[in-house]
Backbone as a ProteinNet text record, in pm:
[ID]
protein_1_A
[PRIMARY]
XXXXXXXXXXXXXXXXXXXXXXXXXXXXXXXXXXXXXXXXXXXXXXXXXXXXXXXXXXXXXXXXXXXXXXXXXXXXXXXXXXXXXXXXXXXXXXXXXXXXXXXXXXXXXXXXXXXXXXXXXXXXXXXXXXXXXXXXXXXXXXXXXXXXXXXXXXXXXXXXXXXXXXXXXXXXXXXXXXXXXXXXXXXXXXXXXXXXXXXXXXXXXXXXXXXXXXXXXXXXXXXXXXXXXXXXXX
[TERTIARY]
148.6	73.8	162	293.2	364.1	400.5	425.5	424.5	297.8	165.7	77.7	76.2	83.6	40.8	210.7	267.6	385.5	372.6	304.3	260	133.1	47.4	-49.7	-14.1	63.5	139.4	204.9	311.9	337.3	288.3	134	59.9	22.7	-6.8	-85	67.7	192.1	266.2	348.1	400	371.7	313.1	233.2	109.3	162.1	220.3	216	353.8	462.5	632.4	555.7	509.9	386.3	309.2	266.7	192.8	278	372.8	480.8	573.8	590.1	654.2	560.4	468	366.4	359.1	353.2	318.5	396.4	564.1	670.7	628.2	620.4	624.9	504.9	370.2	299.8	327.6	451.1	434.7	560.5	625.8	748	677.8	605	513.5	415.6	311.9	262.3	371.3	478.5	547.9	615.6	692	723.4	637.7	517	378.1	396.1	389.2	339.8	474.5	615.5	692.3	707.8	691	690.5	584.4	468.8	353.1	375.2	412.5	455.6	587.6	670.9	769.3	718.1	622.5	555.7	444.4	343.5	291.6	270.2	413.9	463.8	505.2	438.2	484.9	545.5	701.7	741.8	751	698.5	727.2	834	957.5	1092	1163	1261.5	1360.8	1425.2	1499.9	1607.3	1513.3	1368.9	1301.6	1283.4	1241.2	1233.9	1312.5	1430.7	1587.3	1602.1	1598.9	1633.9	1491.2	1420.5	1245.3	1254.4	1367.9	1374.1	1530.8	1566.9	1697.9	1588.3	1671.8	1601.5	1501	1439	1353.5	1454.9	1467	1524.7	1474	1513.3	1426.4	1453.3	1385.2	1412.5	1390.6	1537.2	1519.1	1489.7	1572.9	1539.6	1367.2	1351.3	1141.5	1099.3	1153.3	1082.3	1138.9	1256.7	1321.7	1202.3	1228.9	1083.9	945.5	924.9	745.7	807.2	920	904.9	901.8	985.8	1007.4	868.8	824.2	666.3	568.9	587.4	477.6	505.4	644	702.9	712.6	720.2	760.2	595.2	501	438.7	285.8	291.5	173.1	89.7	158.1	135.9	99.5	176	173.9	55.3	30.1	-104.5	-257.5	-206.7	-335.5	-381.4	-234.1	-254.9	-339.9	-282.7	-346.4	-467.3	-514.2	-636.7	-759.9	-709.3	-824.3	-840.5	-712.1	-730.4	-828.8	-806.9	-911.6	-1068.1	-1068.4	-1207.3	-1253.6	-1200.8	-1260.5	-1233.3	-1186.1	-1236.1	-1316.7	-1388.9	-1407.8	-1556.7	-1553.4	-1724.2	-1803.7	-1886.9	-1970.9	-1879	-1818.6	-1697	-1781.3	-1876.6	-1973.4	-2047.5	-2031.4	-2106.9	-2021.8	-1893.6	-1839.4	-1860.2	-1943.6	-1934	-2081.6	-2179.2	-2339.1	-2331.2	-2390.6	-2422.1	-2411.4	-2429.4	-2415.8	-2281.2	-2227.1	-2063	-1990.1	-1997	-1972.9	-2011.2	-2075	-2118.1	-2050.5	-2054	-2000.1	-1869.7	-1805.2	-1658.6	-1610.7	-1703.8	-1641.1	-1690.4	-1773.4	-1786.6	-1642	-1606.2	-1514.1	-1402.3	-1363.3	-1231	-1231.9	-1387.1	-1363.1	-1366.2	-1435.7	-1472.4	-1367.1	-1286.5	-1173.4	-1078	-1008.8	-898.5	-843.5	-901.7	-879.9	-853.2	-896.7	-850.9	-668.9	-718.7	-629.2	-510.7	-503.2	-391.6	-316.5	-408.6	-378.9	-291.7	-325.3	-304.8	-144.2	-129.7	-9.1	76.2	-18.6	87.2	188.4	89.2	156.5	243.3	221.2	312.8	443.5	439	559	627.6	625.4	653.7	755	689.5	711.6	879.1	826	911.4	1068.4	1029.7	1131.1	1188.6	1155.9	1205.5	1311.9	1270.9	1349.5	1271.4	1178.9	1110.2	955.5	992.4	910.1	815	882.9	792.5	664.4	718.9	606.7	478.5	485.1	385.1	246.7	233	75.2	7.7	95.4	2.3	45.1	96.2	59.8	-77.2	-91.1	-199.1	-332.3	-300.8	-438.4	-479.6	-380.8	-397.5	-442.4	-370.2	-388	-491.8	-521	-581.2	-738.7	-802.8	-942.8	-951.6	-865.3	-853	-867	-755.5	-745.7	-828.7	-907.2	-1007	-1142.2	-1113.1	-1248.9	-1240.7	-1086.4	-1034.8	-1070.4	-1051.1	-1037.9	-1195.5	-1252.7	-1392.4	-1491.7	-1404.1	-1521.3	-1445.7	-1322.6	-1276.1	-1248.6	-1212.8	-1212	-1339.2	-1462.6	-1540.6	-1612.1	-1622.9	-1672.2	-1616.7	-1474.4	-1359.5	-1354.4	-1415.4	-1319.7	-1484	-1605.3	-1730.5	-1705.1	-1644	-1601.7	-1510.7	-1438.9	-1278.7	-1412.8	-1452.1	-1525.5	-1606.7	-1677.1	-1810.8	-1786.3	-1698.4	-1627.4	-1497.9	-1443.4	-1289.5	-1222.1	-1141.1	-1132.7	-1066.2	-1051.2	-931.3	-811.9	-794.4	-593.1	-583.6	-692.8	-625.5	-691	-692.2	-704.4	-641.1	-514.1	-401	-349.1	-388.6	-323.2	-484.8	-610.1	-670.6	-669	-620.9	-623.7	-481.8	-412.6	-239.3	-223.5	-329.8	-344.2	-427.6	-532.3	-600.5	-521.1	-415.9	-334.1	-227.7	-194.8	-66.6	-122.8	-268.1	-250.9	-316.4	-381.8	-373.2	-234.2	-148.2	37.1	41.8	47.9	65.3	-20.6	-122.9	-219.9	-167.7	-88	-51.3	88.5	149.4	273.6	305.9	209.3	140.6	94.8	66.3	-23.6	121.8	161.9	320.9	395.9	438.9	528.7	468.2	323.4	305.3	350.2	335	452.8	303.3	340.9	187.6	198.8	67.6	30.5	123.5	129.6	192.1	324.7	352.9	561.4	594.3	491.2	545.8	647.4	771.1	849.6	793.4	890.7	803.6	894.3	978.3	1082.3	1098	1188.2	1189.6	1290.9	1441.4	1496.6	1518.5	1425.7	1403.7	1333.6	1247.6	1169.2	1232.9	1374.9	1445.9	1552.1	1568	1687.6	1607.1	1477	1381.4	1361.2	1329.4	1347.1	1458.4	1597.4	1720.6	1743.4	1738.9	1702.5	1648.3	1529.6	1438.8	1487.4	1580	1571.8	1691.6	1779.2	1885.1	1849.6	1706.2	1708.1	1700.2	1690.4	1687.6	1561.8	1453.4	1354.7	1265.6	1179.6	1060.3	1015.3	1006.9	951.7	846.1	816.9	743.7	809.3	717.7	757.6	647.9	466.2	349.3	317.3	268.1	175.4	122.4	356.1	191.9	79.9	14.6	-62.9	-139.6	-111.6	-187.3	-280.3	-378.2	-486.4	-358.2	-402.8	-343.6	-453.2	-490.6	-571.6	-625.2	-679.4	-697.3	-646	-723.2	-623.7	-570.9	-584.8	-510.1	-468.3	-493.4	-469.4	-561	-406.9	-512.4	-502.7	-587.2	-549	-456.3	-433	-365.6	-382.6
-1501.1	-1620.8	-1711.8	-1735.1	-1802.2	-1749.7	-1581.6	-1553.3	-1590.8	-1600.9	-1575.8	-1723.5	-1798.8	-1939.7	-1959.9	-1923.6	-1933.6	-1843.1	-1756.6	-1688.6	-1804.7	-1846.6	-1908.3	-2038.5	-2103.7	-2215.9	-2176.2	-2011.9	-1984.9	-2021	-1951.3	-1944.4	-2089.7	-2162.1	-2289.1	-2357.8	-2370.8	-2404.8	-2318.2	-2197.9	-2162.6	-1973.2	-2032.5	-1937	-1778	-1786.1	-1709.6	-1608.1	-1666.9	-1610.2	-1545.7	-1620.2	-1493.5	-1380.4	-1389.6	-1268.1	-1214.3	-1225.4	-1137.4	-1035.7	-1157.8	-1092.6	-969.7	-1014.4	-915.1	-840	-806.7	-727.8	-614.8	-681.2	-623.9	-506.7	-603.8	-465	-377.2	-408.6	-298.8	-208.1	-218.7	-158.1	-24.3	-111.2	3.8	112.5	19.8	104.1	250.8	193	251.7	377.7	294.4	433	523.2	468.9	561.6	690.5	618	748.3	808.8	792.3	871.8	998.7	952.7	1036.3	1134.3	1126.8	1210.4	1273.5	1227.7	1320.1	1441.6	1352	1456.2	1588.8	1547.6	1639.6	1753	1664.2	1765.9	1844.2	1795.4	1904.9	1985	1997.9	2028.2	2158.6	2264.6	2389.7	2450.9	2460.6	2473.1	2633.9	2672	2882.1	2916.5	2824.1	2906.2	2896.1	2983.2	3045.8	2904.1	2843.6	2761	2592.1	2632.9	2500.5	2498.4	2627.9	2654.7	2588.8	2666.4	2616.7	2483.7	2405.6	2251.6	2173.6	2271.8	2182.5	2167.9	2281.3	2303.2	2259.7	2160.2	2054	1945.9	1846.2	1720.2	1600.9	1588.9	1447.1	1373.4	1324.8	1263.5	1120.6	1026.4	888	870.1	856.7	831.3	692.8	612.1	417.9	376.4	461.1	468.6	448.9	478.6	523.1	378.6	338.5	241.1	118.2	82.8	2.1	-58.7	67.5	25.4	-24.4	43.1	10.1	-135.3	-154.3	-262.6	-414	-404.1	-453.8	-430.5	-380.6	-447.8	-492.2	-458.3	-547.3	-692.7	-698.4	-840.1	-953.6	-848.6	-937.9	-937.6	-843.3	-806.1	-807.5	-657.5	-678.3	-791.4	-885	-982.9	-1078.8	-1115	-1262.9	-1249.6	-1149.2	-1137.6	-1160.1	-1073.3	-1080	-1283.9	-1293.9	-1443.8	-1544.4	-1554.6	-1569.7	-1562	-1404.4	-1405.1	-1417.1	-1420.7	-1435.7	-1583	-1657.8	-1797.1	-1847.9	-1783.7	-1784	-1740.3	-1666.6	-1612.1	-1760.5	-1767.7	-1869	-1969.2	-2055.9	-2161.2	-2138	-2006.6	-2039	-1959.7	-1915.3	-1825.1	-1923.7	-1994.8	-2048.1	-2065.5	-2169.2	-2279	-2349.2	-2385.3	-2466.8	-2337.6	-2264	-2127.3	-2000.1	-2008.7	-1914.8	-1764.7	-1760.4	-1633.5	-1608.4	-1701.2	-1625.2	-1501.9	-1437.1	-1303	-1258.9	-1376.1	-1387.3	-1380	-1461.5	-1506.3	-1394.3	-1318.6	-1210	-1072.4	-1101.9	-992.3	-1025.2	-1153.1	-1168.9	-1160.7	-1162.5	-1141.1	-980.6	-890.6	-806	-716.1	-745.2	-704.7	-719.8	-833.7	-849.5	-786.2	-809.8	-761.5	-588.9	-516.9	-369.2	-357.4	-390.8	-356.5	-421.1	-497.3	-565.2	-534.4	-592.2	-636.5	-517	-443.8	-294.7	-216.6	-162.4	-95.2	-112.8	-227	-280.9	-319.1	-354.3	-363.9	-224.2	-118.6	28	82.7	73.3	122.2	38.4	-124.9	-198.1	-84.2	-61.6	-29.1	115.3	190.8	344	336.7	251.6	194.7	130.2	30.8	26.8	69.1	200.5	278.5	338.3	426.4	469.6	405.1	277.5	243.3	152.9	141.9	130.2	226.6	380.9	507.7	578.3	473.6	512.1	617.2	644.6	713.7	664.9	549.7	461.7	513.3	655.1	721.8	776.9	801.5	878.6	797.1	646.9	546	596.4	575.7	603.5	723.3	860.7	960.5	956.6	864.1	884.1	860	711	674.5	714.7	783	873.3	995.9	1056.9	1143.3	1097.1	960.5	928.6	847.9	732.6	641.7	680.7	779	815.3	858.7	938	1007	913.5	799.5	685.1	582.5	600.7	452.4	497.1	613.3	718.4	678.3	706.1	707.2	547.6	449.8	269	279	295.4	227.7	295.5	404.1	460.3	362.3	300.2	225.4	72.8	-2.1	-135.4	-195.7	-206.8	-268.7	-322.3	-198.4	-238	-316.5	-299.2	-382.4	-499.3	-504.6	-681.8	-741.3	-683.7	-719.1	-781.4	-755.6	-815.1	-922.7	-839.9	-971.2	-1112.3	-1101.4	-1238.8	-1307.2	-1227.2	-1264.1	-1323	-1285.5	-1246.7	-1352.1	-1276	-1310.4	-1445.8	-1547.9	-1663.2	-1643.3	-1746.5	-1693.7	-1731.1	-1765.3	-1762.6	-1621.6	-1560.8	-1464.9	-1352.5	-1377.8	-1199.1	-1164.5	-1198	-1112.6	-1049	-1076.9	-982	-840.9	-866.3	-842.4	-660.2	-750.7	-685.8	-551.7	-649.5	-558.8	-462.9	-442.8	-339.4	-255.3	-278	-160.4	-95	-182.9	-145	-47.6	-42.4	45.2	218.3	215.7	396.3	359.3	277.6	270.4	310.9	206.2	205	346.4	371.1	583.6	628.7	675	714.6	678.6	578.5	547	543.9	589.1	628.8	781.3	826.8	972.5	997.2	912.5	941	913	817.2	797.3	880.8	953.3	1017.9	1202.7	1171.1	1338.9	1390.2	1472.5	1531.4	1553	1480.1	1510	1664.4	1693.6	1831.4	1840.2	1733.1	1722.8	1762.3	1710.2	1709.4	1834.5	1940.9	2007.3	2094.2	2166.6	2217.4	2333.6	2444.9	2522.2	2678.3	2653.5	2793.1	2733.6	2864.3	2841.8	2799.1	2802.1	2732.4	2528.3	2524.3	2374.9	2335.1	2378.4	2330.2	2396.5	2441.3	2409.6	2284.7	2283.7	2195.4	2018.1	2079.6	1935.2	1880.9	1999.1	1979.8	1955.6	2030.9	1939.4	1835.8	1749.2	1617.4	1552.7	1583.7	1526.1	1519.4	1598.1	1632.5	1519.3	1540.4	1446.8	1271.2	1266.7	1101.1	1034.8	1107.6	1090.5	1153.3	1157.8	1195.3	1117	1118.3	988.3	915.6	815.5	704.7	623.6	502	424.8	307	162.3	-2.1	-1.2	-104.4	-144.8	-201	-188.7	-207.8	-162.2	-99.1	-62.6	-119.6	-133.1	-263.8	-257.1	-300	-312.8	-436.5	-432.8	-566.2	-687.3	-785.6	-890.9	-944.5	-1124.7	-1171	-1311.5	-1407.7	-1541.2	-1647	-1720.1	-1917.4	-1906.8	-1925.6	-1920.6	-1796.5	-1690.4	-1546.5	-1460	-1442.4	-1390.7	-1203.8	-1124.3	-955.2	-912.4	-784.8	-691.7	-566.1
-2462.7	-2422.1	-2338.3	-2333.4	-2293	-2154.3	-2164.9	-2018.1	-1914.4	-2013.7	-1916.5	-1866.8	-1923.7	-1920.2	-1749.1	-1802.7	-1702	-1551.1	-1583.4	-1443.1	-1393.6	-1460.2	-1407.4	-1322.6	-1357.4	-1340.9	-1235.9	-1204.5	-1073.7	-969.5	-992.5	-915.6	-850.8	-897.6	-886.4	-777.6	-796.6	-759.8	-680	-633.7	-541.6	-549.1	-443.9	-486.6	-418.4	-261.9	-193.4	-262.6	-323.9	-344.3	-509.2	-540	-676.7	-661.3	-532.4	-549.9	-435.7	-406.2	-364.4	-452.7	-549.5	-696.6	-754.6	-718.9	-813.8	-717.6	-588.2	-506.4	-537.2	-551	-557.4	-717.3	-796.3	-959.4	-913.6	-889.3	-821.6	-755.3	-639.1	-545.7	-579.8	-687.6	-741.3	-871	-932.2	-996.8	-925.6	-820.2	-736	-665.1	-602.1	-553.9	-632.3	-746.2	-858.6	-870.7	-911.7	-935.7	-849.1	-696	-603.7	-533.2	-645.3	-576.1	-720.4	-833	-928.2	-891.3	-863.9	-839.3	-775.4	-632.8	-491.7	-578.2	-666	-717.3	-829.7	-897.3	-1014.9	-981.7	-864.4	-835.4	-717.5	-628.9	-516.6	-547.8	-442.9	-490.4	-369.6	-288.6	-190.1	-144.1	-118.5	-85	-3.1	50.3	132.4	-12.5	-51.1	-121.9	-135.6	-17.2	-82.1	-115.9	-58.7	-101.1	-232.6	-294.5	-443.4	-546.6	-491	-588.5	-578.7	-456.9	-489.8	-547.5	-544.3	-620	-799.2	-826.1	-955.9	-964.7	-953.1	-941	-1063.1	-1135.3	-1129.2	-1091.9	-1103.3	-959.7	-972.8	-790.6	-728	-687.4	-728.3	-692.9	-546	-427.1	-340.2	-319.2	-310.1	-321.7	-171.8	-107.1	62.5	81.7	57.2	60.1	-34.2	-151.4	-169	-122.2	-48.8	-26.2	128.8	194.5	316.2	228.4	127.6	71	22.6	-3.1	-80.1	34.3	122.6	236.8	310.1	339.8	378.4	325.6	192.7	107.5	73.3	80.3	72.1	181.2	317.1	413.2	532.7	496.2	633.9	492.9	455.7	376.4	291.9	195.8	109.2	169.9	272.3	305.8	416.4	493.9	610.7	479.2	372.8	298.6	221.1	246.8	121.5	240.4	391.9	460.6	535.6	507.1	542.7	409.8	347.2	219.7	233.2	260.2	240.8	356.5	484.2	622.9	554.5	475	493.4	382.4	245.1	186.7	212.1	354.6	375.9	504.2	552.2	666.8	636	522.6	506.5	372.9	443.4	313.8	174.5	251.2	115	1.6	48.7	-33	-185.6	-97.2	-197.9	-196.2	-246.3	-178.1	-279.6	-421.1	-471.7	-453.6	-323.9	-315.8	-276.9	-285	-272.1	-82.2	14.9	130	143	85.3	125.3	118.8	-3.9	-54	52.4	125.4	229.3	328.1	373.7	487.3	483	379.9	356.9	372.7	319.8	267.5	417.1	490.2	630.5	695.8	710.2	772.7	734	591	536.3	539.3	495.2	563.3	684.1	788.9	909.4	1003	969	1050.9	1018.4	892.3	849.5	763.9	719.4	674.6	788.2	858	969.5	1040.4	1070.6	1169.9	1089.8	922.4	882.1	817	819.2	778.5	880.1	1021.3	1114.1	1150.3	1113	1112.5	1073.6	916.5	818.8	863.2	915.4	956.8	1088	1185.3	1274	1215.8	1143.2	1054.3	982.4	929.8	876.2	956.7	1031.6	1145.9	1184.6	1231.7	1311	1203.3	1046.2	895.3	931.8	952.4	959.1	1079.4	1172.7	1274.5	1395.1	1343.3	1474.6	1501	1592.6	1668.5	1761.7	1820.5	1844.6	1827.2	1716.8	1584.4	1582	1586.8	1561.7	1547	1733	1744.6	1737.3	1732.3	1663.4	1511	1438.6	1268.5	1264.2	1342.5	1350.5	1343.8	1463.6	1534.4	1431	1338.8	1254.9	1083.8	1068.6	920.9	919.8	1024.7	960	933.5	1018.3	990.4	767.8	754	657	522.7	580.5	484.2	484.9	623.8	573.8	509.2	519.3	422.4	252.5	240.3	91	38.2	180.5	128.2	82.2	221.6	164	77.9	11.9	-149.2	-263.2	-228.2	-343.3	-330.5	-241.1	-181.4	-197.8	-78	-99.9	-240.8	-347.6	-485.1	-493.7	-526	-604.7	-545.3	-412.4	-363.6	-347.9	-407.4	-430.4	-564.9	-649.2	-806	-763.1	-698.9	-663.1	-653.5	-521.6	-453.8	-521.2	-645.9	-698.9	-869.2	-867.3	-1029.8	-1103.9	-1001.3	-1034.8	-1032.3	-1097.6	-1077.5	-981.8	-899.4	-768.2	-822.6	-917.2	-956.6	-1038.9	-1051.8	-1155.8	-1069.8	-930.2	-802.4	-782.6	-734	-723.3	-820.9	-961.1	-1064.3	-1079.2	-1080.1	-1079.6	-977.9	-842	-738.4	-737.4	-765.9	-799.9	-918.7	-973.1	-1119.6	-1054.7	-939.4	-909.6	-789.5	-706.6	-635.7	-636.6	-747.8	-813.2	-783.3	-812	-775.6	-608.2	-546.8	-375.6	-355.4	-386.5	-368	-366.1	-444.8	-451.7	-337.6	-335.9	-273.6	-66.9	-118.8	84.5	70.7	-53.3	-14.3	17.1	-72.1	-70.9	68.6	145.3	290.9	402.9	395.6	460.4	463	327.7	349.1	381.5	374.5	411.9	604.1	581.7	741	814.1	887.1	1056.3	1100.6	1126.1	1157.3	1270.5	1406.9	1520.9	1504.3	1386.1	1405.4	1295.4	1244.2	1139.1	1163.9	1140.8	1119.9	1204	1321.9	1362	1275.6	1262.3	1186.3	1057.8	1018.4	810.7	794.2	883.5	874.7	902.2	986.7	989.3	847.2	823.7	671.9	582.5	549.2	470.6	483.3	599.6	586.8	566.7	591.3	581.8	428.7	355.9	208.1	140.9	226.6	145.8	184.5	295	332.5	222.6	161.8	107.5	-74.2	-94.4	-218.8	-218.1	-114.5	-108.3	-121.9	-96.5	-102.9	5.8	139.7	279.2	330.3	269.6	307.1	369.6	471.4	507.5	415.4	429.9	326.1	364	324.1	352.8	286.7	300.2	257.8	140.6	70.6	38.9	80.8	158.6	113.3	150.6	78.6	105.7	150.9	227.3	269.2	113.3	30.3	-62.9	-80.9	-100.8	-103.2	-183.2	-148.6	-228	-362.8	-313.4	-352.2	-274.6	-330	-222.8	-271.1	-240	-217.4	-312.6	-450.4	-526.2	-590.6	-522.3	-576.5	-510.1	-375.9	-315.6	-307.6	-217.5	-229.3	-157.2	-171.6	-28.1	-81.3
[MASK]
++++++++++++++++++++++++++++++++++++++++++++++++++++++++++++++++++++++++++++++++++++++++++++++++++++++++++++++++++++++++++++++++++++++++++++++++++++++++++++++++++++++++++++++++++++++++++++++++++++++++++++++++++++++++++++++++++++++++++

């Protein structure tokens, strides 16, 4: 009770460096999952990919050090901002009518989803060092992933808007975020059809890279939803 009462009070006082914090345990949570996943049910078929698959799991900090660094510095703070834009700028007077709530969630899928997905794989990209890479991650991931957002987003940020107190969305939002977090760290770090390995010796030496802890990574947010004015999504 004392923590909660002390997170709430965060919030109220400063709102945006809170749901950064929180962005942050989500987003280590979220990527945790998504690299044990990728290790436990990864089944590699070259000989020496085998042997280092059956080594230990390897935490790769490199990979969350980027997820963590964009959810902190790029992801969180665009979302605390634009939630705060939409509820003072969509029917303030009524903001959980059933209108407001539409007109929000138009925008936030049909705009602000896209275009911050697409941030997100460009930044990545360019955390990683191959800036190149950008605009065909793009062109290859983001169709795939905005398929995956909008069977699970819109519901959820239909509750967020209609439901949820706004100091207590960003925690709301950051518990359903943790398997998104996976799910687009899972999408980041998968290898583009464009750049795949063309011999067996390159996709070995790609997997000891990888086993080593130097493998592609990603930042969170993940663009992970935040929450609004007083708690807002990403």
């Amino acid at each position: 009770m004392g923590f909660w009462a002390s997170y709430n009070r965060s919030l109220k006082q400063s709102p945006l460096l809170t749901k950064i914090a929180t962005g942050v345990v989500g987003t280590i949570l979220g990527d945790g999952l998504a690299q044990y996943s990728q290790y436990r049910f990864s089944k590699p078929t070259q000989p020496l990919a085998r042997k280092l698959h059956e080594r230990s799991f390897q935490y790769d900090h490199a990979r969350l050090l980027r997820l963590l660094f964009w959810s902190a510095a790029v992801g969180t703070p665009i979302a605390h901002f634009w939630f705060q834009f939409l509820d003072m700028r969509i029917m303030p007077g009524a903001p959980t009518s059933p209108l407001a709530v539409v007109c929000k969630l138009v925008l936030d899928q049909g705009l602000m989803a896209p275009l911050g997905t697409a941030l997100f794989f460009m930044g990545m990209k360019v955390l990683e060092g191959q800036p190149h890479r950008a605009l065909p991650e793009v062109k290859e991931k983001l169709w795939p992933v905005m398929l995956a957002n909008w069977a699970v987003w819109p519901l959820a940020n239909a509750i967020n808007f209609a439901i949820i107190p706004p100091s207590q969305r960003i925690l709301y939002v950051n518990v359903l975020a943790v398997v998104w977090t996976a799910f687009m760290s899972h999408m980041a770090n998968k290898p583009a059809v464009s750049a795949a390995p063309s011999t067996s010796l390159t996709a070995s030496s790609t997997v000891a890279r990888s086993s080593s802890g130097h493998k592609q990574g990603i930042a969170m947010l993940a663009l992970e939803p935040a929450s609004d004015v007083d708690g807002k999504h990403l």
